[in-house]
C-alpha distance (Angstrom), angle and dihedral (degrees) to the residues before:
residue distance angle dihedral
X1 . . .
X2 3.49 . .
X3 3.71 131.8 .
X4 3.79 99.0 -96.7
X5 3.67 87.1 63.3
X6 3.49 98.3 38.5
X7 4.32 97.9 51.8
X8 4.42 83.5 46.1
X9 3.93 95.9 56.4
X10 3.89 79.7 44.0
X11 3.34 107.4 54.5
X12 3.69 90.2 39.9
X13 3.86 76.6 71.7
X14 4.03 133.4 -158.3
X15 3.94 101.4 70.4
X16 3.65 117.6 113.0
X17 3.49 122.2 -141.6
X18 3.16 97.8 -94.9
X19 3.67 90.8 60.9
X20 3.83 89.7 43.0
X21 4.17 86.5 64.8
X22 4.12 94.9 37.7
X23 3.85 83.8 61.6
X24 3.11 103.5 30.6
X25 3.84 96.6 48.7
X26 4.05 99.3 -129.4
X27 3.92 135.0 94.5
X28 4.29 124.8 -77.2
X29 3.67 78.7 -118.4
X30 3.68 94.0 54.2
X31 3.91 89.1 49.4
X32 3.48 95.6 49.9
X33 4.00 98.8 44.0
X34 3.94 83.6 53.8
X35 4.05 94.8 44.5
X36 4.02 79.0 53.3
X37 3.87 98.3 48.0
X38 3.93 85.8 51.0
């Protein structure tokens, strides 16, 4: 995951982070530590 991907499945808006890691293919935790490094 980088942040590219990460900041398009956000603004597309209305997934929840645990959607966010399903697609994505990483952990909640991951998503979140990234959101925060942002």
């Amino acid at each position: 995951m980088d942040d590219r991907q990460l900041l398009a499945k956000l603004g597309a808006g209305g997934l929840s982070g645990d959607a966010l890691a399903h697609e994505l293919g990483v952990t909640r935790a991951a998503i979140w530590k990234r959101i925060q490094g942002l």
